[in-house]
SENULO-441421 format. One record per residue: x, y, z of N, C-alpha, C, O in turn; residue in three letters. Coordinates in steps of 0.1 Angstrom, whole numbers, plus 5000, padded with zeros to 4 digits. Example, Ala and Ser with C-alpha at 12.3 -4.5 7.8 and 13.67 -1.06 7.14 Angstrom:
BEGIN
 n_east n_north n_up ca_east ca_north ca_up c_east c_north c_up o_east o_north o_up resn
   5132    4943 5078    5123     4955  5078   5132    4967 5078   5142    4967 5085  ALA
   5128    4978 5071    5137     4989  5071   5129    5000 5079   5134    5011 5080  SER
END
This chain:
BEGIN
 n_east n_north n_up ca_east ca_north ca_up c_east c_north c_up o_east o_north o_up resn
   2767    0435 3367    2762     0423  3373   2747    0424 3375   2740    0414 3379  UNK
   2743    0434 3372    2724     0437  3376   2720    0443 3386   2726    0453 3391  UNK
   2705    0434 3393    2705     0439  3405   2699    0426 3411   2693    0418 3404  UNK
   2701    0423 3425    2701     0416  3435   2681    0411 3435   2672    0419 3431  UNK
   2678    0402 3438    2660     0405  3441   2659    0410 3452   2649    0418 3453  UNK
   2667    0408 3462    2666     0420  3472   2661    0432 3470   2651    0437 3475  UNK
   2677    0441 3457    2674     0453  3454   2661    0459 3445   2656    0470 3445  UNK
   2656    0447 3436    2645     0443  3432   2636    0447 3440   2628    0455 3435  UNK
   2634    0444 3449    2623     0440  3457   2621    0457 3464   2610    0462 3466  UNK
   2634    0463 3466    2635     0472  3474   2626    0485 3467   2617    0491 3471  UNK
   2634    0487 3453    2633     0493  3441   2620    0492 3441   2616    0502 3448  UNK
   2610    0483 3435    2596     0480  3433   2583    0479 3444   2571    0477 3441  UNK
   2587    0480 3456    2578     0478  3469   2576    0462 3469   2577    0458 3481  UNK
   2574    0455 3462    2572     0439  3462   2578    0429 3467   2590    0430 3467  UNK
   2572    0418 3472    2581     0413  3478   2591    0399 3477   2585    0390 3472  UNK
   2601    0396 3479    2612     0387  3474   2601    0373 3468   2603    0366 3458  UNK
   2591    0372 3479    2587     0358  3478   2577    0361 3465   2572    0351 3461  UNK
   2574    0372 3461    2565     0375  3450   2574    0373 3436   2570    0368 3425  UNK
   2588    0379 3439    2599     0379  3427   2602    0364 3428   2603    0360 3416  UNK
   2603    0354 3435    2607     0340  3431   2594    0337 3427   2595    0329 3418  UNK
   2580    0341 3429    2571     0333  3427   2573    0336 3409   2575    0326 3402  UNK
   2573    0347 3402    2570     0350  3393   2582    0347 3382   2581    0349 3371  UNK
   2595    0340 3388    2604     0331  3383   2596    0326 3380   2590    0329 3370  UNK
   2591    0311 3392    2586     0301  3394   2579    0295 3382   2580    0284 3377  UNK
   2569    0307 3380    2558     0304  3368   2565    0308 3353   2558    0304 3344  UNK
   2579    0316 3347    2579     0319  3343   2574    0330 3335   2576    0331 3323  UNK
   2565    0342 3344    2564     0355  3341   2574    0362 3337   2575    0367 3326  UNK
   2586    0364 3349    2597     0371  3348   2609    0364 3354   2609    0360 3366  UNK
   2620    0361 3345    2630     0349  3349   2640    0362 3345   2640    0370 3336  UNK
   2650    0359 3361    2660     0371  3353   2668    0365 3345   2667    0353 3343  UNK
   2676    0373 3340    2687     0370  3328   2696    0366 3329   2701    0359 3320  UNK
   2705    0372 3345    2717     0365  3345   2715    0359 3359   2703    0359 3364  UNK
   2724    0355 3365    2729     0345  3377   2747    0352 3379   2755    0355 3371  UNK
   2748    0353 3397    2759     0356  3399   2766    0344 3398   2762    0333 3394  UNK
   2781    0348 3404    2791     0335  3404   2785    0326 3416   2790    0315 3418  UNK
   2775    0331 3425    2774     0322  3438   2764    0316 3430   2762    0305 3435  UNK
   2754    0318 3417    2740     0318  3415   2729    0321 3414   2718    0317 3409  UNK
   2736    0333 3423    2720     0343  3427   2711    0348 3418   2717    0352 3408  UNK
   2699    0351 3417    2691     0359  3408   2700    0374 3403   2707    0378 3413  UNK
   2701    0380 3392    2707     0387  3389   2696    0393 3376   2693    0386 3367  UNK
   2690    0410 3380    2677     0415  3369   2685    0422 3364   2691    0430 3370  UNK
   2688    0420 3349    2691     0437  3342   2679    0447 3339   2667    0447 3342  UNK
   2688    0457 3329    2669     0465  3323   2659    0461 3319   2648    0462 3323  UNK
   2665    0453 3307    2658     0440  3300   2643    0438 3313   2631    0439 3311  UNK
   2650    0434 3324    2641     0424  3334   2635    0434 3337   2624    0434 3332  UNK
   2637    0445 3343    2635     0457  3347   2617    0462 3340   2607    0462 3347  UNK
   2618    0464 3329    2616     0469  3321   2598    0460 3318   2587    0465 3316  UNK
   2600    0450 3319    2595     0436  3314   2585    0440 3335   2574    0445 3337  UNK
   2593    0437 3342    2584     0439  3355   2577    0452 3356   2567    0452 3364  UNK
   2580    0462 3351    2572     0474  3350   2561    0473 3345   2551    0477 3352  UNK
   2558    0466 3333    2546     0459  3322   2541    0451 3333   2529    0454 3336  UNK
   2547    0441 3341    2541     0429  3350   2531    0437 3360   2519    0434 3363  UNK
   2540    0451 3365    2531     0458  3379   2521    0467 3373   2511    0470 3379  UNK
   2523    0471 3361    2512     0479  3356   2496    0472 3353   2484    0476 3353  UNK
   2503    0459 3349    2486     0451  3348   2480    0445 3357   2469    0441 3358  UNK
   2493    0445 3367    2482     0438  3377   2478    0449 3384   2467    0445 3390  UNK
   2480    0461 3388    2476     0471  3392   2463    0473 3383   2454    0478 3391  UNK
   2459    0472 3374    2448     0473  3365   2437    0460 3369   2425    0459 3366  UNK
   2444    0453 3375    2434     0442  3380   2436    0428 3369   2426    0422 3366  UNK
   2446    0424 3366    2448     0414  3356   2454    0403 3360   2466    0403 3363  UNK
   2446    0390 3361    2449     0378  3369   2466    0378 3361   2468    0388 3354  UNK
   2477    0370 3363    2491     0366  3365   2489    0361 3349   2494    0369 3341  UNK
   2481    0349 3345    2481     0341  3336   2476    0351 3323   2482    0347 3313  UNK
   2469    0362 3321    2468     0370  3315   2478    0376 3310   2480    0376 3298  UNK
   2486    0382 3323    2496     0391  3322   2506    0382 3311   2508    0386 3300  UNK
   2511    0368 3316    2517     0368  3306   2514    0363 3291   2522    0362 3282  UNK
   2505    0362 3292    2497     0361  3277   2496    0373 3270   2496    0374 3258  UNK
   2495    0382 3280    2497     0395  3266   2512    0400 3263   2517    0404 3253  UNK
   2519    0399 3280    2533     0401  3277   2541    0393 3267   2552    0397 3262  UNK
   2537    0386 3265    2545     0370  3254   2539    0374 3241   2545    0373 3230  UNK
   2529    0377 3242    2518     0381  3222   2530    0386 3214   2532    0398 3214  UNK
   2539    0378 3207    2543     0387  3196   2542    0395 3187   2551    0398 3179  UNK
   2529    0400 3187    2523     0409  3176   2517    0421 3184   2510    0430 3179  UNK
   2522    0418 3197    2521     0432  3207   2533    0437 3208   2543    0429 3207  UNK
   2537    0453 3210    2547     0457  3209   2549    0466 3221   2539    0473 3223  UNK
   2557    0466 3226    2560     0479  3238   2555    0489 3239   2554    0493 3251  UNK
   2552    0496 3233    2546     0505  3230   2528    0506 3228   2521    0516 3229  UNK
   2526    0495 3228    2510     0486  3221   2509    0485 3238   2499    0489 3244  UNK
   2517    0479 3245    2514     0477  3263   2511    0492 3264   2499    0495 3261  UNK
   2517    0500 3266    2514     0515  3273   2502    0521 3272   2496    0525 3282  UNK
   2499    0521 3256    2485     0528  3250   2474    0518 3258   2465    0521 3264  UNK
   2478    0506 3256    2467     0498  3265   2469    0503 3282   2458    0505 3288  UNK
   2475    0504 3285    2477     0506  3299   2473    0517 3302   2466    0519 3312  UNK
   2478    0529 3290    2473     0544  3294   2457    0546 3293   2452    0554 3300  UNK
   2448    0539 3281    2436     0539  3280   2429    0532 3293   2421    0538 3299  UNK
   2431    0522 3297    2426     0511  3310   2428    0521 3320   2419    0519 3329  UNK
   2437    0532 3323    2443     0541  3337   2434    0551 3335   2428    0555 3345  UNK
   2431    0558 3319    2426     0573  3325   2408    0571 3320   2400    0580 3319  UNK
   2405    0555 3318    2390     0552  3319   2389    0557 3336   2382    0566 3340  UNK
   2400    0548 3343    2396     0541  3354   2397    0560 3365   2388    0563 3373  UNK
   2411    0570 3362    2406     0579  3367   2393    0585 3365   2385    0587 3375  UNK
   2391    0590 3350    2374     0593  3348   2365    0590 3362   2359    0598 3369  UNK
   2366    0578 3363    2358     0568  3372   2359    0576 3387   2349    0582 3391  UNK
   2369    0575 3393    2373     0582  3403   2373    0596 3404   2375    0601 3415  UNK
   2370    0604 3394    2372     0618  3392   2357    0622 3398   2354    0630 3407  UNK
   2346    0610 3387    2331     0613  3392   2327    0611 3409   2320    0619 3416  UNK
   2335    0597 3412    2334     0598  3428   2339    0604 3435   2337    0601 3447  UNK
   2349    0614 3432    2356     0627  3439   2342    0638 3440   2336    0642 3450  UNK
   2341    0643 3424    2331     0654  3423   2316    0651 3429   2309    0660 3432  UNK
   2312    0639 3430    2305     0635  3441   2300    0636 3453   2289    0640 3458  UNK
   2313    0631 3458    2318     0636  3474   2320    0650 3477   2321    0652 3489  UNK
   2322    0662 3467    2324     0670  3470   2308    0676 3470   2304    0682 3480  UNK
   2300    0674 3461    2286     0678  3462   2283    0676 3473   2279    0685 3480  UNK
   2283    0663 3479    2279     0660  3492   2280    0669 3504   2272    0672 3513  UNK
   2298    0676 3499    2302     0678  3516   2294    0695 3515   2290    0702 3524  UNK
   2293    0697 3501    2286     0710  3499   2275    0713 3502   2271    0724 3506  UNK
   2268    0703 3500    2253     0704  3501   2249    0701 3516   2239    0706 3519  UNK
   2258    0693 3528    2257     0695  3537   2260    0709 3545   2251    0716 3551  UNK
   2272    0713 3544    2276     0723  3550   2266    0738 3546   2265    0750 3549  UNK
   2259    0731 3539    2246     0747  3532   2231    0739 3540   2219    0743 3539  UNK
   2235    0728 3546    2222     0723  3551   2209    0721 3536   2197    0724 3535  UNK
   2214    0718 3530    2208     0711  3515   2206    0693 3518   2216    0685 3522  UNK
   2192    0688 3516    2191     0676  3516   2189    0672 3502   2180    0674 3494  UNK
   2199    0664 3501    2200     0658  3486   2188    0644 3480   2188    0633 3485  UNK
   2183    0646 3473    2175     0638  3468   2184    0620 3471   2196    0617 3471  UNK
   2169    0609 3473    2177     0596  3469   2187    0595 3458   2199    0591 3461  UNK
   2184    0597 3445    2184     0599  3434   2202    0610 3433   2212    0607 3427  UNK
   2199    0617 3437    2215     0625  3441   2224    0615 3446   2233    0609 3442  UNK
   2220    0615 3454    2226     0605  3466   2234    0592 3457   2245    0588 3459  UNK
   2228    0588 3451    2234     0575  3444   2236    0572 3430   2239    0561 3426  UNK
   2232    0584 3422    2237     0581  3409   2248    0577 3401   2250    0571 3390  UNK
   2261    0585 3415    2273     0579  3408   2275    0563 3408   2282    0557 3400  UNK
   2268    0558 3419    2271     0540  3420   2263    0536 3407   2268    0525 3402  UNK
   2253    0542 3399    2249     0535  3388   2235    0527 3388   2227    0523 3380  UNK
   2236    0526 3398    2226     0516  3405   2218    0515 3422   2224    0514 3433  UNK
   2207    0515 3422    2197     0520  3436   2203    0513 3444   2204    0503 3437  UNK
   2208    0510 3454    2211     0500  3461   2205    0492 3473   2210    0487 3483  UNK
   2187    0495 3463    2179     0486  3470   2171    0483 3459   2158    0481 3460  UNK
   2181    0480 3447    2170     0473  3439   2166    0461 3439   2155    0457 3436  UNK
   2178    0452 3447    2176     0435  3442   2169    0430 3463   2171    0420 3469  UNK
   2161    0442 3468    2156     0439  3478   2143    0428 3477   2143    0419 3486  UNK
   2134    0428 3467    2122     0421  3464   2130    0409 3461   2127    0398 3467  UNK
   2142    0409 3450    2144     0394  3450   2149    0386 3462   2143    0376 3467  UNK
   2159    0391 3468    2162     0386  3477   2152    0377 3489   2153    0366 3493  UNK
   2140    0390 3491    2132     0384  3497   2122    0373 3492   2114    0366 3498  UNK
   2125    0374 3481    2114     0363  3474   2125    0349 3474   2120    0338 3472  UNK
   2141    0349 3476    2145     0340  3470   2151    0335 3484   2153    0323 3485  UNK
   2153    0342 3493    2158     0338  3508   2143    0339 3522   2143    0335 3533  UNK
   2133    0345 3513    2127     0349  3528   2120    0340 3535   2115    0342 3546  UNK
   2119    0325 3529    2113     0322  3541   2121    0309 3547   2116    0299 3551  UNK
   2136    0314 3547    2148     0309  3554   2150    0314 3568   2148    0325 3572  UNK
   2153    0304 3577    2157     0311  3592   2170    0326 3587   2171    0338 3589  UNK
   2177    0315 3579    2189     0329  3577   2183    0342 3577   2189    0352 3581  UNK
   2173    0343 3573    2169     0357  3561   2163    0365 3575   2165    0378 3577  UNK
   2156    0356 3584    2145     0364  3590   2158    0364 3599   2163    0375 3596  UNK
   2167    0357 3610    2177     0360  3619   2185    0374 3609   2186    0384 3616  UNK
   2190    0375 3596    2197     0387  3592   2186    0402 3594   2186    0413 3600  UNK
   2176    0396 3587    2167     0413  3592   2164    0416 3610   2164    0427 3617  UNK
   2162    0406 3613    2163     0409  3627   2178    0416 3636   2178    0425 3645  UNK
   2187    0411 3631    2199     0418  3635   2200    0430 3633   2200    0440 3641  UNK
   2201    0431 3617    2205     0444  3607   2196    0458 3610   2198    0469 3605  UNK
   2183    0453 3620    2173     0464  3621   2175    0473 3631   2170    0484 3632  UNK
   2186    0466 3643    2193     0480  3649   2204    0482 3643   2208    0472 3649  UNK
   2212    0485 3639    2227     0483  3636   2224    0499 3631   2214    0504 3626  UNK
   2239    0506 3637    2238     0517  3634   2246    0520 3624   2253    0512 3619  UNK
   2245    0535 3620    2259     0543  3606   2272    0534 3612   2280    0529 3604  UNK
   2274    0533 3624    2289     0530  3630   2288    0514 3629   2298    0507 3630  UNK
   2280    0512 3629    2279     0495  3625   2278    0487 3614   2279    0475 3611  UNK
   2274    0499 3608    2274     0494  3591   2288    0499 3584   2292    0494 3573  UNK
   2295    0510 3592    2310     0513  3590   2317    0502 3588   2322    0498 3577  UNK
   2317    0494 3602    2329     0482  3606   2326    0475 3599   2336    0469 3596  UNK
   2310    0469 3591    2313     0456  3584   2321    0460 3572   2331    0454 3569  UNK
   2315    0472 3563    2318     0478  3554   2338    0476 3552   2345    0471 3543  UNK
   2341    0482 3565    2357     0481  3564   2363    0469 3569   2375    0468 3567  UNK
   2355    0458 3579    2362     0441  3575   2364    0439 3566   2375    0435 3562  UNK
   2352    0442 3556    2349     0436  3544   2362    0442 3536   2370    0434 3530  UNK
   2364    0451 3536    2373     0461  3525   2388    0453 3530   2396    0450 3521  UNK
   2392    0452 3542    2404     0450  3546   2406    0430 3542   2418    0427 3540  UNK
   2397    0421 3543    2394     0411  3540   2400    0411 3529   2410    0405 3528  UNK
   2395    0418 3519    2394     0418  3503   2408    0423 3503   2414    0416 3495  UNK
   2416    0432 3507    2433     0434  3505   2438    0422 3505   2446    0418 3497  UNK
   2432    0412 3522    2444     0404  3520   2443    0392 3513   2452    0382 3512  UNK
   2430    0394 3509    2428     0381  3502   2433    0385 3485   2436    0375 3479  UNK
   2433    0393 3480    2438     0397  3472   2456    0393 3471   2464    0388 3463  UNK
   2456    0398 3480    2475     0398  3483   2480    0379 3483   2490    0373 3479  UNK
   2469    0375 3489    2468     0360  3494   2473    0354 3475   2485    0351 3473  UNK
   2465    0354 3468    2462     0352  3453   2473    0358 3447   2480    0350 3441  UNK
   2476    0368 3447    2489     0378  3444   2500    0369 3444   2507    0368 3434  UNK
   2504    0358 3458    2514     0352  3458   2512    0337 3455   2519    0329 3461  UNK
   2503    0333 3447    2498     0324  3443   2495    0308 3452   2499    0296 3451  UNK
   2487    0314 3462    2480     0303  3473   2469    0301 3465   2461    0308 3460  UNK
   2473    0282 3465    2464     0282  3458   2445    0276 3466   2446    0273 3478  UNK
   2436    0276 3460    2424     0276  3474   2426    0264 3482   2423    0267 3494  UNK
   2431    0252 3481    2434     0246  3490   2444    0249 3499   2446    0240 3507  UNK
   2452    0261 3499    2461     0259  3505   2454    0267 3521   2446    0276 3521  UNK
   2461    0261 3534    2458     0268  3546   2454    0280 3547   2442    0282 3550  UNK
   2464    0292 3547    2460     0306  3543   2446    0306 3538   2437    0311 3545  UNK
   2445    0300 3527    2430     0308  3517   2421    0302 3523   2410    0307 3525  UNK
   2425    0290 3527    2407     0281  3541   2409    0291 3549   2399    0299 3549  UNK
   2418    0292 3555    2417     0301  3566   2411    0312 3564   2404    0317 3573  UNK
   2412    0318 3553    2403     0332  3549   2392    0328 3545   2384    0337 3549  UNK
   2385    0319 3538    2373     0317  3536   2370    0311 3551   2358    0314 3551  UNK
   2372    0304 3564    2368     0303  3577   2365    0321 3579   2356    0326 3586  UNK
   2373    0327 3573    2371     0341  3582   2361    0345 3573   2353    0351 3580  UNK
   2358    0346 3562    2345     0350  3557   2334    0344 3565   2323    0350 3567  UNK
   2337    0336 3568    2320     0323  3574   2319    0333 3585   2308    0339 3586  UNK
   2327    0336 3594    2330     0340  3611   2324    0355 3606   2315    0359 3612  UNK
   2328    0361 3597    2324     0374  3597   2308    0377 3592   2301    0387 3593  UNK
   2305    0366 3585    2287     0367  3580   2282    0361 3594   2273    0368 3599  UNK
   2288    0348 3602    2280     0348  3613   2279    0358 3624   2269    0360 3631  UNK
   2291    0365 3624    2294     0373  3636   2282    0386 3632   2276    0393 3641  UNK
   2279    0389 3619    2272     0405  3619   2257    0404 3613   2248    0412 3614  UNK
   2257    0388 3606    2239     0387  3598   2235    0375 3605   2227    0375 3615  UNK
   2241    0363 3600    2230     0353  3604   2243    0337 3608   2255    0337 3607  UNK
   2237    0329 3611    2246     0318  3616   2246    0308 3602   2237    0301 3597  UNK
   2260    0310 3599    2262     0300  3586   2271    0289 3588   2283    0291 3591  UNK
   2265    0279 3586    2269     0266  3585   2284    0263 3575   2290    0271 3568  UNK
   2286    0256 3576    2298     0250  3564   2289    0248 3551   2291    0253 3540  UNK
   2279    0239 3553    2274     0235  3543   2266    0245 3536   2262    0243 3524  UNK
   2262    0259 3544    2252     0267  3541   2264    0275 3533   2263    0282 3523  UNK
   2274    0273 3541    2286     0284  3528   2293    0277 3516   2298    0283 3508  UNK
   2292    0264 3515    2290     0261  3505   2283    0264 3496   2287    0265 3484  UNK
   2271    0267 3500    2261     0273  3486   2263    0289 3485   2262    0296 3475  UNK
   2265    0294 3495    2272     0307  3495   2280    0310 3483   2276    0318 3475  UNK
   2292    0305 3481    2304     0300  3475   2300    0296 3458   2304    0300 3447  UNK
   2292    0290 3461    2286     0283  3452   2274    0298 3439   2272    0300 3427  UNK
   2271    0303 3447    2263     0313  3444   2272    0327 3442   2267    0337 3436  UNK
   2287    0327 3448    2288     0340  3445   2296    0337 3427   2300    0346 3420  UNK
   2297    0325 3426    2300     0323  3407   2293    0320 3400   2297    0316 3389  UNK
   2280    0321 3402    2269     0314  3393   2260    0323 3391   2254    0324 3380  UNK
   2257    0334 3403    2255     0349  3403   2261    0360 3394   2271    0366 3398  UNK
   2256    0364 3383    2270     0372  3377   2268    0385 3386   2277    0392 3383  UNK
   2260    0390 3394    2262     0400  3405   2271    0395 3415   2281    0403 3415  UNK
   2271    0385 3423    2285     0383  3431   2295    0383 3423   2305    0390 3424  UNK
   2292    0376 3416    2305     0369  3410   2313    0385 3400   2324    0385 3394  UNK
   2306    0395 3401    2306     0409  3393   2311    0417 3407   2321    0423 3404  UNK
   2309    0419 3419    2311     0421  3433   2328    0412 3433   2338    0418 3430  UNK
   2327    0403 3435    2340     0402  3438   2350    0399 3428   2361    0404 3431  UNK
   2348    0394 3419    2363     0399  3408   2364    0412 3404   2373    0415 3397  UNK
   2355    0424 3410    2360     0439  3408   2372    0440 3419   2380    0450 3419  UNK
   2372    0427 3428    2382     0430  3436   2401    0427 3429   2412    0433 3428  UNK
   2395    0413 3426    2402     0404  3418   2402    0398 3406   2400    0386 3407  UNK
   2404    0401 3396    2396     0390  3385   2401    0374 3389   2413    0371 3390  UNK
   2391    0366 3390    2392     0349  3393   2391    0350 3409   2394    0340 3416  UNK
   2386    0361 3414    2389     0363  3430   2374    0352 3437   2375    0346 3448  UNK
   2365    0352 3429    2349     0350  3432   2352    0331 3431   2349    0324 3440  UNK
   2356    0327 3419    2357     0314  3420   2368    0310 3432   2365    0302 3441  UNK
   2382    0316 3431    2391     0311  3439   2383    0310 3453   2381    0299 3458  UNK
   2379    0322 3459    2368     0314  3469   2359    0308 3473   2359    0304 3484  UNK
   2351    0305 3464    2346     0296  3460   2349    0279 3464   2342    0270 3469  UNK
   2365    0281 3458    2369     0268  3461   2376    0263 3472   2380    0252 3474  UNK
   2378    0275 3480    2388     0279  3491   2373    0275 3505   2374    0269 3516  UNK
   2363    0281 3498    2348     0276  3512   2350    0263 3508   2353    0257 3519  UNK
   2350    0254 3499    2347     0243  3501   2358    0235 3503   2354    0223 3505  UNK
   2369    0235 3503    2382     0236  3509   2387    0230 3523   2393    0222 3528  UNK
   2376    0244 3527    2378     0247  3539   2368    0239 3545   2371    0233 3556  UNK
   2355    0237 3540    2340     0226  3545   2348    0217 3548   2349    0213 3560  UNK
   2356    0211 3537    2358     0196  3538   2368    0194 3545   2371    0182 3546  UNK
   2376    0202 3553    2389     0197  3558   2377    0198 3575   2378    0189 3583  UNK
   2369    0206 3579    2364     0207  3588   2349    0193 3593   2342    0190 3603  UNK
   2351    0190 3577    2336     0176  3582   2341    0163 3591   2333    0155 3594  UNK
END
């Protein structure tokens, strides 16, 4: 008889309303139906959802996924080598920000002060390079001068908390997208209202209309727009449309 989406659900950590959604769209349709009707997965389905969780764990919008899953001139085997190259780029990746962090914890515990340059090579990038533009392209905005005024006491522990809104934001907005809300829908206003609430609450006081160009700028930016689809791929536009969404249901 298979297995239940329950047992599905149970099996894979995911959740029921994620297995109907991906009926829905035709990603993964199971195979059979009990005598009441019910969803019923064999291996076949099984098998086919393993491919579905592997790319999106790799960061791969839904519509992708099934565009490569459906390629008939891709083979089962052709997913893996793709999957296994995309995984041990991505540990590489994490291996260097491990060995990193361990220089770090080394160089403290010997009372060693590590060069700027030490300090941030593995990010790739100074993380005060795009300070001149900014100031040249925001500075003689109230926003810009109320954000430096704020940001000039904020301590390690305050630059923590935005740091981990921000990170825990990006799960659920992620998760949000995951179950295919689309930006108009309540949920995703509601999280682009909580993006607005969380720039007013720690930098500067932003308008609807001022987050509109916010929105607007983090897709037209290929640095934002490079910033937040590392979260999500299509993550930067979907909000995007989710601020203005949200503007307009509030004018």
């Amino acid at each position: 008889m298979g297995y239940s989406v329950g047992q599905v659900a149970r099996l894979t950590g995911i959740t029921v309303r994620t297995l109907h959604h991906y009926d829905e769209i035709g990603l993964l349709s199971p195979s059979g139906r009990s005598h009441a009707g019910h969803r019923r997965y064999g291996d076949d389905d099984l098998d086919r959802l393993q491919q579905v969780l592997f790319y999106r764990k790799l960061g791969f919008p839904l519509d992708e996924v099934a565009v490569l899953l459906d390629d008939p001139d891709t083979d089962p085997q052709e997913h893996l080598r793709r999957q296994h190259h995309l995984l041990t780029t991505r540990i590489a990746e994490l291996q260097k920000m491990a060995e990193a962090v361990e220089h770090a914890m080394e160089a403290r515990k010997m009372g060693i002060n590590l060069t700027p340059e030490e300090k941030f090579e593995v990010f790739g990038d100074d993380p005060e390079k795009y300070d001149d533009e900014v100031e040249q392209r925001w500075g003689d905005t109230d926003a810009y001068r109320e954000s430096r005024r704020r940001t000039a006491g904020y301590t390690k522990a305050d630059w923590q908390r935005i740091q981990d809104e921000a990170k825990e934001w990006g799960v659920r907005y992620q998760a949000l997208m995951e179950e295919g809300e689309e930006p108009s829908g309540e949920r995703a206003m509601d999280m682009a209202e909580e993006h607005r609430q969380h720039i007013r609450r720690w930098f500067y006081e932003c308008s609807h209309e001022f987050h509109r160009c916010l929105g607007a700028m983090y897709v037209d930016d290929e640095r934002f727009k490079a910033f937040y689809d590392a979260m999500r791929p299509g993550l930067a536009a979907h909000l995007r449309d989710a601020i203005h969404a949200n503007a307009d249901r509030r004018a």
